[in-house]
N, C-alpha and C positions, 0 to 999 in steps of 0.2 A: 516494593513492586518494581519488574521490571517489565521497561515496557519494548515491545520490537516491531519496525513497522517491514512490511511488506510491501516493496512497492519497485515502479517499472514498468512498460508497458505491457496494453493488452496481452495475455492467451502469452503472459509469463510465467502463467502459476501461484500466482498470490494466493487466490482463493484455495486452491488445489495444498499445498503450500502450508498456508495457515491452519488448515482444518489435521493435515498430516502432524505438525507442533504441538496443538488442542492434545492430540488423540496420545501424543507420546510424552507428553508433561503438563497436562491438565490446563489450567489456564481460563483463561475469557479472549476468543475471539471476537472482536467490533469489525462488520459487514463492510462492504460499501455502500452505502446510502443513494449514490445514485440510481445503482439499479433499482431499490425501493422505490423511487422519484421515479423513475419511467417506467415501471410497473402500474404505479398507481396513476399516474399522468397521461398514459395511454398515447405518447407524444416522444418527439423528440424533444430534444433541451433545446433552450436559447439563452443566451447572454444575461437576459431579467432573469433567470433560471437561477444561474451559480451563488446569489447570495443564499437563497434558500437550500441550494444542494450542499452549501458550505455550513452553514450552520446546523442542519441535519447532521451530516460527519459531526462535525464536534458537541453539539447534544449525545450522538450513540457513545461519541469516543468519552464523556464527561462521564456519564449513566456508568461504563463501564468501569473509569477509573476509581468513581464513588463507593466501587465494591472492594475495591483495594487486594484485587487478586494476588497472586506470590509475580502470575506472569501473567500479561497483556500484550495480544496478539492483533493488530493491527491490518487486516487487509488491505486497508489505504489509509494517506493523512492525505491531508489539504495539499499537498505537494501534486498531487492527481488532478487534484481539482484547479487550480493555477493551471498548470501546465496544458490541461485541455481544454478551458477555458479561453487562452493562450493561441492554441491549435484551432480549433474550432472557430471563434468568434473574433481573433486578433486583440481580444480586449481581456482583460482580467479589474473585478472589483480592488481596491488600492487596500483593503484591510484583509486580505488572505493573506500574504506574508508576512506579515507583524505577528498577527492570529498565529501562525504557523510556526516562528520564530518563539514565540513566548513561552513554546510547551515543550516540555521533557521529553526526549527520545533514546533509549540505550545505544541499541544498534536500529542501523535499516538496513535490508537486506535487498541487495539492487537488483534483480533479477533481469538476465539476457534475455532476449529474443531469439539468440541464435540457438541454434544445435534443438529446438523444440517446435511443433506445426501449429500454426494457426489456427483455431477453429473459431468459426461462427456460429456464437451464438443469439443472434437477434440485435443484438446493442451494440455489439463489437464494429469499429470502422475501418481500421487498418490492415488489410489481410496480403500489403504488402512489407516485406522483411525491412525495405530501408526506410519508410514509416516508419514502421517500432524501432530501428536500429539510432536513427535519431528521436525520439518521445525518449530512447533511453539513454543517449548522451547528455539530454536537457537534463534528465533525473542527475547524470551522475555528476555534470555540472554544478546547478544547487547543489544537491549535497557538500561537493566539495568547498564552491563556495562560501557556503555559511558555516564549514567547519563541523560538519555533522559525521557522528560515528557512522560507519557505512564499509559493506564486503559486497564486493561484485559476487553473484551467483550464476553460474553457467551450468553446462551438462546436460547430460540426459535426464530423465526425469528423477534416477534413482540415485544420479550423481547429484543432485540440487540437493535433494532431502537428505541424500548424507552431509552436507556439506553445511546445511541448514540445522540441521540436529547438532551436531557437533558444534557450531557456534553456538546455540542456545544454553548446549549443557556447561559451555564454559561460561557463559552470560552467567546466567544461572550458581554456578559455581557449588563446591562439594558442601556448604551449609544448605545448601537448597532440600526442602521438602518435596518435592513434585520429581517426574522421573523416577 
């Protein structure tokens, strides 16, 4: 199995993104689980919030690796959830990073804020550019940090998804079934 996460700030295209990679080499996408959480919460988040938002992610993200797909498509990891946990509340639970560290990742795909519009959709809070432009230097910071495979993705929407596809198939590689 391989697995590739998606991630970066808001109205980068993850969602967008992930369901385009499903569509063009089969796979299992795992959601973001927050937005489930404040759907069914009818509420904003708060700080008691994040161990249960965090555990969710990785209950879906378990559920899914259990099926043992060829590829696992990740709209978020705990890395989201840190980091706006982080943002938001100034504080983060001390057992997301280890949790986070423990688990297998192929690639992540860091996705820009730049060169794409913001939209609001309801949950969304930063709908300014140098907001997300730092949420996405925290991202590429961890990453780097801890040593994790990881490609900046920029461009217009049709330049990400080539850019995106093309990493995957070489993830992937020519024994792959999918594709």
């Amino acid at each position: 199995m391989k697995v590739v996460v998606l991630t970066g700030p808001e109205s980068s295209g993850k969602t967008f993104l992930a369901e385009r990679l499903q569509r063009r080499f089969g796979g299992l996408v795992v959601g973001e689980y927050v937005r489930h959480f404040i759907d069914h919460e009818q509420r904003d988040t708060c700080l008691a919030d994040i161990p249960a938002i965090a555990r969710g992610q990785l209950e879906w993200e378990d559920a899914a690796r259990a099926q043992a797909p060829e590829l696992l498509i990740l709209d978020t990891h705990l890395l989201s959830n840190i980091l706006w946990s982080q943002t938001l509340f100034g504080d983060c639970p001390d057992w997301l990073e280890p949790a986070l560290l423990q688990r297998h990742y192929d690639l992540h795909l860091l996705l820009s804020p730049s060169d794409v519009e913001w939209e609001d959709d309801g949950q969304r809070c930063q709908p300014e550019l140098i907001d997300r432009l730092h949420f996405h230097q925290q991202c590429r910071d961890w990453l780097a940090r801890h040593g994790q495979a990881w490609l900046e993705i920029g461009g217009d929407w049709g330049e990400r998804e080539a850019r995106i596809v093309e990493q995957v198939r070489r993830l992937l590689g020519s024994s792959s079934t999918l594709g």
